[in-house]
C-alpha positions as CSV (number, residue, x, y, z in Angstrom):
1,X,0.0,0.0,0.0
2,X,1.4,3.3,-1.0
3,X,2.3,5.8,1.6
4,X,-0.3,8.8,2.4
5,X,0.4,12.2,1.8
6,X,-0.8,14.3,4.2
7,X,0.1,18.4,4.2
8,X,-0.3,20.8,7.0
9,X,-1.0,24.5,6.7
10,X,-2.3,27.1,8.7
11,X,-1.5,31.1,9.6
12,X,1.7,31.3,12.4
13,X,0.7,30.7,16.3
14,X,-1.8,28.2,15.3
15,X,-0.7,25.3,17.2
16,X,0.0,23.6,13.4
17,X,3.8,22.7,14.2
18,X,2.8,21.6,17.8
19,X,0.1,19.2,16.1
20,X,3.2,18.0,13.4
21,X,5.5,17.7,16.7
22,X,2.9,15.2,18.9
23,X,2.3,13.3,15.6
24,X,5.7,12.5,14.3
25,X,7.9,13.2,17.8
26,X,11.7,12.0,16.9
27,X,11.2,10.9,13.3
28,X,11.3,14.0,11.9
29,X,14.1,15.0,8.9
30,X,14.3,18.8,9.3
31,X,16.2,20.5,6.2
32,X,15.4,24.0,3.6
33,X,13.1,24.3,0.8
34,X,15.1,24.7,-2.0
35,X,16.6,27.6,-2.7
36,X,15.6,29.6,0.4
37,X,16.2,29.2,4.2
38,X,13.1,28.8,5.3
39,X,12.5,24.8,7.5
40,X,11.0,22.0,5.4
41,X,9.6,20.0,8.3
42,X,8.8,16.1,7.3
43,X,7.6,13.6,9.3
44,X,6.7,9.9,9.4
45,X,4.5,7.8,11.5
46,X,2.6,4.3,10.6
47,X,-1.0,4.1,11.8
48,X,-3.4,1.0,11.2
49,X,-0.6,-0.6,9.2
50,X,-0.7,2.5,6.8
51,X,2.5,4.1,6.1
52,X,1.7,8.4,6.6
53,X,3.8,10.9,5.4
54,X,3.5,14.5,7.0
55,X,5.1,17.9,5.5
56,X,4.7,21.1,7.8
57,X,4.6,23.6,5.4
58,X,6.0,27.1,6.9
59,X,2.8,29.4,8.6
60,X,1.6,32.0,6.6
61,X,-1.6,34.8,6.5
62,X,-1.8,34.4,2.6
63,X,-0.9,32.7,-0.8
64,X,0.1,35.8,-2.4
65,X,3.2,35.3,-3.0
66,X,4.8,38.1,-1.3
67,X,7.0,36.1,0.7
68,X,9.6,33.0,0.4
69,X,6.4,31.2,3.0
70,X,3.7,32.1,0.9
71,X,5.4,30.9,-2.7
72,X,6.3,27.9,-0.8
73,X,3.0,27.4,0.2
74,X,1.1,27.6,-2.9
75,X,3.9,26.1,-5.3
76,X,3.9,22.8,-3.1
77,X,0.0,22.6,-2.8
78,X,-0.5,23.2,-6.3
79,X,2.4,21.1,-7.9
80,X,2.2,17.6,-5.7
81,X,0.0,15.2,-5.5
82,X,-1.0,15.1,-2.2
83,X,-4.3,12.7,-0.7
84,X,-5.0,15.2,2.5
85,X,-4.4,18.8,3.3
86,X,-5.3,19.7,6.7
87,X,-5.7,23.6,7.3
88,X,-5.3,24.2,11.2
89,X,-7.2,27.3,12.1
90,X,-7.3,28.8,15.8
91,X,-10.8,28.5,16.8
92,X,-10.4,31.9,19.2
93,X,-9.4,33.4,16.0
94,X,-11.3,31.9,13.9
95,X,-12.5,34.8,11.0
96,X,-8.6,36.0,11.0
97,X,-7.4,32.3,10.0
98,X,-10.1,31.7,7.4
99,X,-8.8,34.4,5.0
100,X,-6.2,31.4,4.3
101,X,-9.0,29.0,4.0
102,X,-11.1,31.0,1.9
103,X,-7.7,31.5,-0.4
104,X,-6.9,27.7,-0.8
105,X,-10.6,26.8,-1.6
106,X,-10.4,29.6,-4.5
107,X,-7.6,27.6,-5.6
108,X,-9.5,24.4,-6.0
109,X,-7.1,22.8,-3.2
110,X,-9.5,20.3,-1.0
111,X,-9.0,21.1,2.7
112,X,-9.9,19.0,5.8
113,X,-10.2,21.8,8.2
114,X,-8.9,21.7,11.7
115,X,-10.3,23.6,14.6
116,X,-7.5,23.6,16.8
117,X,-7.1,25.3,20.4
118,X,-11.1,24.4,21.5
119,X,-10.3,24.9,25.0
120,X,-9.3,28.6,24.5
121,X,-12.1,29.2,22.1
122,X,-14.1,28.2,24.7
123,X,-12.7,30.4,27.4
124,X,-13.2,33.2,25.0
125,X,-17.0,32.4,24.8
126,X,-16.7,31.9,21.5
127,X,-18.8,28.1,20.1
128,X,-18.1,26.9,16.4
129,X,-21.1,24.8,15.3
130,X,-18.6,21.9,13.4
131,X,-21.8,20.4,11.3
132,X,-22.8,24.1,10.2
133,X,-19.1,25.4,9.2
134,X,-18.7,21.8,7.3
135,X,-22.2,22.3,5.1
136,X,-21.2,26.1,4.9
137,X,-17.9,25.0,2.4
138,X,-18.4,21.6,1.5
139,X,-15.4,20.4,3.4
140,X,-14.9,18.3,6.2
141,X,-14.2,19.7,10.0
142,X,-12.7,18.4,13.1
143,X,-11.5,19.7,15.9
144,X,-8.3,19.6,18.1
145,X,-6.7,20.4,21.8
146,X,-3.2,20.7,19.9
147,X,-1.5,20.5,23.3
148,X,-3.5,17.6,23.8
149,X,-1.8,14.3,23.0
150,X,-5.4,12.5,23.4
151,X,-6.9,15.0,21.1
152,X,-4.1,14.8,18.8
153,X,-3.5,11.0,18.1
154,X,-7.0,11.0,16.5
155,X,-6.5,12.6,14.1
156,X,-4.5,10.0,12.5
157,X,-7.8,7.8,12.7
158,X,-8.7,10.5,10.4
159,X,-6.3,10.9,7.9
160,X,-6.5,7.2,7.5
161,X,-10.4,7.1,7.0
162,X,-11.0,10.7,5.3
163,X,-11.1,10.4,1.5
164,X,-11.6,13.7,-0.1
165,X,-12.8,12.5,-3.3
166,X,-16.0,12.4,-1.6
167,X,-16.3,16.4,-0.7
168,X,-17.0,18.9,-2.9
169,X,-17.2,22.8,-2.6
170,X,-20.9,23.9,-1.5
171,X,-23.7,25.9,-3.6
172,X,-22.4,28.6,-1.3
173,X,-18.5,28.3,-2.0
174,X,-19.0,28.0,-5.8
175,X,-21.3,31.3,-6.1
176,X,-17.8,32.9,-4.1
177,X,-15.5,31.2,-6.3
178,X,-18.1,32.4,-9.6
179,X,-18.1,36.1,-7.8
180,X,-13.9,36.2,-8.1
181,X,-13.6,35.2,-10.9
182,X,-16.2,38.0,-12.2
183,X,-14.2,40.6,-9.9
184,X,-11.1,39.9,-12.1
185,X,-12.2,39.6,-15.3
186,X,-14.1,42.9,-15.2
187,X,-11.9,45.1,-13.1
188,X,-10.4,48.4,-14.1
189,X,-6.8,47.7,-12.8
190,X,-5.1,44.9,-10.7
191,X,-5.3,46.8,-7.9
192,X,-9.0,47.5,-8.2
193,X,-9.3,43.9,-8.9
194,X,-7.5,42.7,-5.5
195,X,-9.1,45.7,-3.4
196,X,-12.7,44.0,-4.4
197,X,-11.0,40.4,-4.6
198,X,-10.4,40.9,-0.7
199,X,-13.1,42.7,-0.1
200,X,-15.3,40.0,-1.4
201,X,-13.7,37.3,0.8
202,X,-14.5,38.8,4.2
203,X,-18.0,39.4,3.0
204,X,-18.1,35.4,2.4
205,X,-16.3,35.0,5.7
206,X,-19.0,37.5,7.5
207,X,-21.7,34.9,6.4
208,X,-19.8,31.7,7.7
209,X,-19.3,33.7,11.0
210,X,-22.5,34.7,11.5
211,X,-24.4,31.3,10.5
212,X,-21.3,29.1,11.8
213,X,-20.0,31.0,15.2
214,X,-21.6,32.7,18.5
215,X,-19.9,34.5,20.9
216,X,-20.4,35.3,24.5
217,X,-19.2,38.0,26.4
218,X,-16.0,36.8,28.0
219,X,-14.6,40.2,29.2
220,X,-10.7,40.7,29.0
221,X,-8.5,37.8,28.4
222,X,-5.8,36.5,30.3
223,X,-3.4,37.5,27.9
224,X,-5.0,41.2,27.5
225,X,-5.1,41.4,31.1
226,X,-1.1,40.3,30.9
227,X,-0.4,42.9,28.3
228,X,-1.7,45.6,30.6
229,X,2.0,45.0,32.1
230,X,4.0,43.4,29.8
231,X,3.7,45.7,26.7
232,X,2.4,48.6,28.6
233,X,3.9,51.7,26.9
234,X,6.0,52.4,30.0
235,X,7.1,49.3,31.1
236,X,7.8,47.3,27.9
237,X,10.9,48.2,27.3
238,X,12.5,47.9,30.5
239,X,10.5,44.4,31.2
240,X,12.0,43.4,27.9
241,X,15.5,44.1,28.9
242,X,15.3,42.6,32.1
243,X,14.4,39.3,30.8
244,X,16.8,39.5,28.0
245,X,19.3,39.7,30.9
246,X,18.1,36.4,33.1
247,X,18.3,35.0,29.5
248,X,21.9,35.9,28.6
249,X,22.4,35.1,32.7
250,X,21.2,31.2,32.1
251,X,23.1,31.3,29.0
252,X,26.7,33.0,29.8
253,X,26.3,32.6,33.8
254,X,24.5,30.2,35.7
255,X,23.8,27.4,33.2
256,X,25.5,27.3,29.7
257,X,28.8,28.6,31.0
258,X,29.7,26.1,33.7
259,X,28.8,23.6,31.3
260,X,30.8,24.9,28.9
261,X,34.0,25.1,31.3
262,X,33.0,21.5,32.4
263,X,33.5,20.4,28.9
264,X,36.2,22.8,27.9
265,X,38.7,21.2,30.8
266,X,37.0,17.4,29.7
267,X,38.3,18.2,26.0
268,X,41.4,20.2,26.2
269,X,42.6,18.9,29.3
270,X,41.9,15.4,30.2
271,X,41.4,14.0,26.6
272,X,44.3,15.8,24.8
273,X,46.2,14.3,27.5
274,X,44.5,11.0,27.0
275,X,44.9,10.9,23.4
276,X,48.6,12.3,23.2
277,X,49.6,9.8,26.0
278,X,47.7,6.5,23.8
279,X,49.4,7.9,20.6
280,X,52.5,8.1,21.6
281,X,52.2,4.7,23.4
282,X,51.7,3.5,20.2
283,X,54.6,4.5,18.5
284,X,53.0,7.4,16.4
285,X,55.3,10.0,15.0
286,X,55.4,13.1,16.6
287,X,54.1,15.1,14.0
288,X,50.9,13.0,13.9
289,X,50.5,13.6,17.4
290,X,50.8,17.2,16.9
291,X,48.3,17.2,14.3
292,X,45.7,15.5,16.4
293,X,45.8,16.9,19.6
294,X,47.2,20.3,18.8
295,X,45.6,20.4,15.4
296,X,42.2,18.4,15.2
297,X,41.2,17.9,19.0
298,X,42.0,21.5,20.1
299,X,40.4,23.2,16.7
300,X,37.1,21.0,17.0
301,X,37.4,21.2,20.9
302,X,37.2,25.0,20.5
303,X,33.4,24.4,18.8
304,X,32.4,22.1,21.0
305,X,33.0,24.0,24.3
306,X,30.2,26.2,22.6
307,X,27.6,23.6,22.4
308,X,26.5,24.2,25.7
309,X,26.0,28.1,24.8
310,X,24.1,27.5,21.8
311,X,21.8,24.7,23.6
312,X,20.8,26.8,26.5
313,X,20.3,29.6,24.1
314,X,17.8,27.9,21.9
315,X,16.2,26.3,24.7
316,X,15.7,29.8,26.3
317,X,14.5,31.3,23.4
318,X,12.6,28.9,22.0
319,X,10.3,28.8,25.4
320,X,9.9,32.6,25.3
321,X,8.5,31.8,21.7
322,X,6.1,29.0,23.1
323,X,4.8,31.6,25.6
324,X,3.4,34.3,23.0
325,X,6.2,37.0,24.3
326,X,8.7,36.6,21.4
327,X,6.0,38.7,19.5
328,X,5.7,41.1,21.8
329,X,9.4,41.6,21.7
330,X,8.9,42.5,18.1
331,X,6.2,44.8,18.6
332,X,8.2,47.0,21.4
333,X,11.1,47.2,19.6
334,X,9.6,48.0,16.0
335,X,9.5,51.7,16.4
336,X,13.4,51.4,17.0
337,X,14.3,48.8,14.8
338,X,12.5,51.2,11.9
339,X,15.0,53.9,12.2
340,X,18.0,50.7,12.1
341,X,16.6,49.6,8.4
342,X,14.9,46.8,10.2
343,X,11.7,45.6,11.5
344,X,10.9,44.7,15.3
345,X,11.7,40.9,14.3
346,X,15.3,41.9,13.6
347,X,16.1,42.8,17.6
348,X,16.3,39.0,18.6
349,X,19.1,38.1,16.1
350,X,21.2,41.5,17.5
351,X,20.5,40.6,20.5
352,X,22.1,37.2,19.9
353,X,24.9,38.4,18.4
354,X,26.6,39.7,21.8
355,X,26.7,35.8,22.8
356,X,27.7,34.0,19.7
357,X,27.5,35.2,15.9
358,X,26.4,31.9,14.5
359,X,22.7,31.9,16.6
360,X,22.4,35.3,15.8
361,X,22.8,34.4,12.0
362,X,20.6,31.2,12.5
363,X,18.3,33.1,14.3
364,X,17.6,35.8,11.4
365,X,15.8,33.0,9.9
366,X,12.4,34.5,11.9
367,X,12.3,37.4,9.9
368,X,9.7,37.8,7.3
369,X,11.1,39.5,4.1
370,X,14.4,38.2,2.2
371,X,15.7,42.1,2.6
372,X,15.3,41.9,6.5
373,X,17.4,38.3,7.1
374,X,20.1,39.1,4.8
375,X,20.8,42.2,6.1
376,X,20.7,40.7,9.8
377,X,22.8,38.4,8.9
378,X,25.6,40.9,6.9
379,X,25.5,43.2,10.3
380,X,24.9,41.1,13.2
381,X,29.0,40.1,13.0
382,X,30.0,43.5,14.1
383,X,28.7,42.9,17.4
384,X,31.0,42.2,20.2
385,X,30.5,38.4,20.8
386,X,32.1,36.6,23.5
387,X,34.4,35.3,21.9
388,X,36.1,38.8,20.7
389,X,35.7,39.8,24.6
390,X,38.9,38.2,25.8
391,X,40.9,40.6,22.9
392,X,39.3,43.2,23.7
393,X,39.9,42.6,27.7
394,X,43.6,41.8,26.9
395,X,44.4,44.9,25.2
396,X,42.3,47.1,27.9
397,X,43.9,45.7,30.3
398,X,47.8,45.9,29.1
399,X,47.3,49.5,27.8
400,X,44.8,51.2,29.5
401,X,44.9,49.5,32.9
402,X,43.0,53.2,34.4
403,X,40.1,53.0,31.9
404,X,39.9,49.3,31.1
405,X,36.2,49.1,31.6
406,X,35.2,51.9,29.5
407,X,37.1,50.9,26.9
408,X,36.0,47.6,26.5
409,X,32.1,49.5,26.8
410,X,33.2,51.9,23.8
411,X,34.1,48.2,21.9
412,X,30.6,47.1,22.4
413,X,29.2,50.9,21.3
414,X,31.5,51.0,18.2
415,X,29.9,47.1,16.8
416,X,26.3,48.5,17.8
417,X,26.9,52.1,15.6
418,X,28.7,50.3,12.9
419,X,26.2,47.6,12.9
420,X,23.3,50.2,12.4
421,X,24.8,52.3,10.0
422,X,25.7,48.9,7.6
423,X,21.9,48.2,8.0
424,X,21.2,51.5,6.8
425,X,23.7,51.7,3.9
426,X,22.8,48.0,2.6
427,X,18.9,48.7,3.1
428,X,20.2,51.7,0.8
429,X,22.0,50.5,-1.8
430,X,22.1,46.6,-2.3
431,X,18.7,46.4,-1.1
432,X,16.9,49.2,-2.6
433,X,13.6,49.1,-3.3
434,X,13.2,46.6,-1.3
435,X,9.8,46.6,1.1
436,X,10.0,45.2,4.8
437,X,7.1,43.8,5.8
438,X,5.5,44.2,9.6
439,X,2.8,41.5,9.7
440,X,2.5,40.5,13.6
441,X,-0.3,38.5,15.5
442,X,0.0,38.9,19.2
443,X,-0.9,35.2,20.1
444,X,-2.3,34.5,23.1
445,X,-0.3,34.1,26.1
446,X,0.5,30.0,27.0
447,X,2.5,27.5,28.7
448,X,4.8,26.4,26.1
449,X,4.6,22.5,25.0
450,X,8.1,21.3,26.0
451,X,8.2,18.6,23.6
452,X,7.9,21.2,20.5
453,X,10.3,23.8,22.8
454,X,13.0,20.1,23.1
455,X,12.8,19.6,19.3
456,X,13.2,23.0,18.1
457,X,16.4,22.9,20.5
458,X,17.8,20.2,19.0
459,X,17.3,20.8,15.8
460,X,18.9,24.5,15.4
461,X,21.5,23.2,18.0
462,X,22.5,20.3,15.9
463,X,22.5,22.3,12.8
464,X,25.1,24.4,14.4
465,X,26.6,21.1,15.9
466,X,27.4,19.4,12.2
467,X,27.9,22.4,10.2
468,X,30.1,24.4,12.4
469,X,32.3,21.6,13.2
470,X,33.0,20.1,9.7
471,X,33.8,23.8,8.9
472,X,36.2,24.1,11.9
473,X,38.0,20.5,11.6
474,X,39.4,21.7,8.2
475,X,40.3,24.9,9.5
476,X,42.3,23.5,12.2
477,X,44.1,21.0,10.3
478,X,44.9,24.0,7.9
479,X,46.2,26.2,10.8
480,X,48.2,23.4,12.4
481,X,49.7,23.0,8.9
482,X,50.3,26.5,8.6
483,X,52.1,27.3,11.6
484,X,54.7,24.5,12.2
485,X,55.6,24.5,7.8
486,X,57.0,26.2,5.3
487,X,58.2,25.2,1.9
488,X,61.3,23.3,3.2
489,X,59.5,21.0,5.6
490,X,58.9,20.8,9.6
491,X,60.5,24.3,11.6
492,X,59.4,26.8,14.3
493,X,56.7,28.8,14.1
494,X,58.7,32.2,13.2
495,X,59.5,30.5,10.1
496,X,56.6,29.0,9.1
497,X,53.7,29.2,6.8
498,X,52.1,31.4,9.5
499,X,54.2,33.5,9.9
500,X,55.2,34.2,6.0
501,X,51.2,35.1,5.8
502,X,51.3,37.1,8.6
503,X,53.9,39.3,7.7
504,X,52.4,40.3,4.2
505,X,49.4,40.9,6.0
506,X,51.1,43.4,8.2
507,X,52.1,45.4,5.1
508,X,48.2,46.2,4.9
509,X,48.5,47.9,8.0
510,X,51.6,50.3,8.0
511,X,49.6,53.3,8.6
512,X,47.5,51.6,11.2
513,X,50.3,50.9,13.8
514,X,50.3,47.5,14.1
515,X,52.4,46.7,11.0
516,X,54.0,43.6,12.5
517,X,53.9,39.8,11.5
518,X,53.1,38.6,14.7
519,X,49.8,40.7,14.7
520,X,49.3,39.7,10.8
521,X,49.2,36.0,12.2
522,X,47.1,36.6,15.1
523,X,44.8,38.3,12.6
524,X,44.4,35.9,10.4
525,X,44.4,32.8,13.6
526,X,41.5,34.8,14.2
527,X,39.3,34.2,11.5
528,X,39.3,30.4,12.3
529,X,38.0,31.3,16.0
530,X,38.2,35.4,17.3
531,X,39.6,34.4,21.0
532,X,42.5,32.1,19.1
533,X,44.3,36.0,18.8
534,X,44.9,36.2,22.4
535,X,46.6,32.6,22.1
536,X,48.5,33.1,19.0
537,X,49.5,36.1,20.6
538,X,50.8,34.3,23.4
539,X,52.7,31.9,21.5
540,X,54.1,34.5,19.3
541,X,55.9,36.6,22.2
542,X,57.0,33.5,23.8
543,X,54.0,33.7,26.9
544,X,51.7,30.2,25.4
545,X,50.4,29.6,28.7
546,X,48.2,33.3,28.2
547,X,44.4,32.7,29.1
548,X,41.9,33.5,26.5
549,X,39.4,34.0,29.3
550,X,38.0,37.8,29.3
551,X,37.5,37.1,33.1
552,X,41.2,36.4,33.5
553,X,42.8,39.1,31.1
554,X,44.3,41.1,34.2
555,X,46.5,38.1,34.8
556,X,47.1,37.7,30.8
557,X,47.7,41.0,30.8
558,X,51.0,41.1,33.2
559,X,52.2,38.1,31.7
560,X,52.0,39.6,28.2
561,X,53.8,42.8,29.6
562,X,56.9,41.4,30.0
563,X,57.1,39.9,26.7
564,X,57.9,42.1,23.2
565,X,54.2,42.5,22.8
566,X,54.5,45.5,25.0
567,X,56.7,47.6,23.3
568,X,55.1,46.3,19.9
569,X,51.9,48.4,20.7
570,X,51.7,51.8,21.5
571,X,48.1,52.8,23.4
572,X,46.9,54.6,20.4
573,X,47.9,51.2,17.6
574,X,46.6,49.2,20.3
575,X,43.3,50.5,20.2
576,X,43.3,50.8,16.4
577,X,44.1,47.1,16.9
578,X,40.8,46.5,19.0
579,X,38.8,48.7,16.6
580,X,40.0,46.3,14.0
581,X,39.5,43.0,15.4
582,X,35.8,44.2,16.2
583,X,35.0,45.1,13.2
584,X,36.5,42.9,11.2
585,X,35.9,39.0,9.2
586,X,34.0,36.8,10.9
587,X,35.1,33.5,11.9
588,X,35.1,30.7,9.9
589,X,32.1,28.8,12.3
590,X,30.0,32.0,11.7
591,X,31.1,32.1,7.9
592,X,29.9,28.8,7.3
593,X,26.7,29.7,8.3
594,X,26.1,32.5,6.8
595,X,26.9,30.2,3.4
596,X,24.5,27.9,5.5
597,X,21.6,30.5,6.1
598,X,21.9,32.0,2.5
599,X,22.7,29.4,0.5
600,X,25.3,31.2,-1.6
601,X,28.8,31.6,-1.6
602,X,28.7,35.1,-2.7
603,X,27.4,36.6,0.1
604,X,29.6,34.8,2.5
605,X,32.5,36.2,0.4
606,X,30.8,39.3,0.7
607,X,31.0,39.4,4.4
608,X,34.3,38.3,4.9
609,X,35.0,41.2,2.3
610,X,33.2,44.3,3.3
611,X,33.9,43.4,6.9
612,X,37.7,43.4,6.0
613,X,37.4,46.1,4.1
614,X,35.4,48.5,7.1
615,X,37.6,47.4,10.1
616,X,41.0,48.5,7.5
617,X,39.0,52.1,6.9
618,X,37.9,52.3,10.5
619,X,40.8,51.6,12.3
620,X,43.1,53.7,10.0
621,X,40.4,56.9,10.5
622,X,41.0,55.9,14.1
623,X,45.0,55.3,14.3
624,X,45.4,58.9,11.6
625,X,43.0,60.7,13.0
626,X,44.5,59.8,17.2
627,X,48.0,61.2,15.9
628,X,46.6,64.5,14.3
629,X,44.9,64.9,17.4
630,X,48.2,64.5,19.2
631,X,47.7,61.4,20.9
């Protein structure tokens, strides 16, 4: 028996993915449509010894193919053969969510519609009469508790039973269908045409709702009474920011962080011991031992250390999303985010960016318009992250030991500015013309269902996981390479490859201040990984023990004083230095997924470009303009 194609659709905040999630649990292939970054979501499950296959298709108001969601949408409804499509609509919203149903019936696409979230239809006062709505369009209608496992497992009783060969559109959804295609045929001008066209469909959806629904009066909801605080004019903003900090708290503090330490000393400590100690046991050459615990082990040890990060990060955020608040984020922020070149949905991937590039990148995936993500993820790498912190601490602390704090605060300002005004320029000029979209529903406020908040978890966290550290394994093999060869064979490091590269990189910056080859080949250790400069730097001026901790820079910072670094640097070319290694490439990890995220080579290359190219301007305006100023 062949296997059943069932699709699921529905407007965002629905409870549609939560429904996919309780149907399919772990066997689940996540992956992109192609050509754009948007989730495919496809899962499997057998059910009365029929095979069922389930897509999520991506949550969306419309089919008009304004967005990557709504062409993905329509263009997979129309052009497979599928035996079910299931439209899940939110009962307490009910004549919001059938503008989408009204659109797929026009398009002669048989729905089995879903009346999900009963229970907060009901506390609304709101009653769908099921046998009405169903003779009303012709379709068939059930109904759903999405976070109900009980109410959920049935319906695979009905996909297995429900054969739509046997609906057809009603009397009344024909003379709608008849009335559009009038409207078109005989309007003035496309625009008149759609004005009418959508003006026509909530006059059909006024007569479902008022044969189909009734409604009680419920009084304020618990989530309007909740807003009264949450997104009250006053205290928005400061609410916001306060939960963004017990976020970054769990993440860099309390929870991610020790576990990251945990499994920082596990991997560089007790295993490259473990593995140098068995290799060399066995007789392997020194070289290969080198390779694998200097090279391979460190290099992918350095990604892995952040797996704890990007875990509690995505758990974190993901349950702010399951409670209705992540929308509310973008609706407080909007007015800002406007004057950045962005929309509201833009703040969470900045916001990101001051932990760890590659979520924020990942995370630019929420926005709605192909303009907004790229342009997140083209700026969000001038942030400070934490992994340029420790350069920034290190230098602060050797060179302006009086004012290290507010230095490393002017760091954090300089990303934010430069980060705004690439927004603005690349909204400008590569992106001209256009449009950002603001479409937001404010979704009712809810406990979110942990095993949807689990899966999404895994899922971006794995992404990261096997992307990130294919990318990095190469990239440390390369570096190893690099800095204990040259063109003869084996030597030291101030003869190798490394440090060749590194001193034709420092003739780009003879009229920064830093023109030397030790800082060209902690430049370019750092686009593997940003806190490898502090290390290189250490190994460079003879101090390899240095910390690349930010928390334990004062210490780096008198060991690296009494090597030649100090008299390398003077305060002015060491801040020129900072300015540069904020602004400049990413790292490879956060590279690779920008190639990831936008499927295209050329705008990674971009980004490691422009970047170059801004943090060379930038910290020359800075390094010229500090000496005409006398400093």
């Amino acid at each position: 028996m062949s296997t059943l194609a069932v699709a699921l659709t529905g407007n965002p905040n629905t409870g549609k993915s939560t429904i996919f999630n309780e149907l399919t649990g772990a066997r689940q292939k996540i992956g992109n449509w192609p050509g754009v970054t948007v989730d495919k979501k496809v899962g499997y499950v057998n059910h009365n010894d029929r095979a069922i296959s389930i897509v999520d298709l991506p949550g969306t108001y419309s089919i008009s193919a304004r967005s990557p969601e709504e062409k993905i949408v329509i263009d997979y409804l129309m052009n497979n053969k599928l035996d079910l499509v299931m439209d899940v609509v939110d009962s307490s919203n009910l004549e919001r969510n059938l503008f989408l149903t009204v659109q797929l019936l026009e398009q002669g696409v048989p729905l089995l519609i879903d009346l999900n979230m009963q229970d907060e239809a009901s506390a609304h006062g709101i009653h769908v009469d099921m046998k009405k709505l169903e003779e009303l369009l012709g379709m068939p209608v059930v109904e759903t508790v999405g976070r109900s496992s009980k109410s959920t497992k049935k319906l695979l009783d009905v996909f297995t039973s429900t054969v739509m060969s046997q609906y057809h559109p009603s009397e009344l959804l024909e003379e709608h269908i008849a009335k559009i295609k009038e409207i078109r045929q005989n309007a003035a001008s496309a625009s008149a045409a759609e004005e009418a066209v959508i003006e026509a469909r909530y006059a059909f959806i006024d007569r479902i709702m008022s044969e189909a629904v009734t409604m009680d009066n419920a009084g304020l909801t618990k989530s309007e009474k909740i807003d009264k605080v949450l997104a009250n004019g006053v205290l928005a903003l400061p609410i916001f920011l306060a939960i963004m900090y017990g976020v970054f708290q769990i993440t860099f503090e309390w929870i991610g962080q020790p576990l990251a330490d945990a499994l920082d000393g596990l991997i560089n400590e007790d295993f490259i011991e473990f593995a140098k100690e068995a290799l060399e046991g066995m007789g392997v050459a020194d070289w290969m031992v080198s390779l694998v615990t200097d090279g391979i082990i460190a290099g992918v040890g350095a990604v892995l250390t952040f797996v704890p990060l990007i875990f509690v990060l995505f758990f974190c955020l993901s349950f702010l999303d399951g409670t209705g608040y992540m929308a509310r984020i973008a609706f407080i922020t909007d007015p800002i985010m406007r004057r950045c070149g962005l929309t509201g949905k833009g703040i969470m991937p900045l916001m990101m960016a001051h932990g760890c590039a590659v979520p924020a990148v990942m995370g630019a995936r929420a926005l709605d318009s192909e303009k907004d993500r790229l342009v997140s993820i083209l700026v969000t790498p001038f942030l400070t992250c934490g992994a340029k912190l420790p350069i920034m601490a290190l230098f602060a602390a050797m060179f302006f030991p009086d004012n290290a704090g507010d230095v490393v605060f002017g760091m954090y300002i300089i990303g934010v500015v430069m980060a705004i005004v690439a927004a603005k320029i690349l909204g400008a000029t590569a992106f001209k013309g256009e449009g950002s979209t603001f479409l937001l529903e404010l979704p009712p406020y809810r406990m979110p269902d942990m095993k949807t908040v689990l899966l999404e978890t895994w899922d971006k966290g794995k992404g990261y996981l096997i992307k990130a550290g294919t990318i990095i394994f190469a990239a440390s093999v390369l570096l190893w390479v690099m800095s204990n060869y040259n063109f003869s064979g084996p030597c030291e490091i101030d003869e190798s490859i490394l440090a060749t590269l590194g001193s034709w990189m420092s003739t780009l910056f003879v009229f920064h201040g830093f023109a030397t080859w030790e800082a060209g080949a902690a430049l370019l250790s750092g686009i593997m990984a940003k806190e490898t400069v502090v290390a290189t730097m250490g190994v460079l001026y003879g101090a390899a023990e240095v910390s690349t901790e930010a928390d334990e820079a004062l210490e780096a910072a008198k060991t690296m004083l009494g090597t030649g670094m100090a008299t390398s640097f003077t305060t002015l070319s060491a801040f020129a230095f900072m300015v540069f290694s904020q602004l400049y490439t990413p790292c490879v990890t956060a590279l690779g997924t920008i190639k990831k995220e936008t499927n295209s080579w050329k705008w990674m290359g971009f980004s490691a470009v422009y970047m170059f190219a801004i943090a060379w301007v930038v910290s020359l305006i800075v390094y010229q303009g500090g000496r005409l100023m006398g400093f």
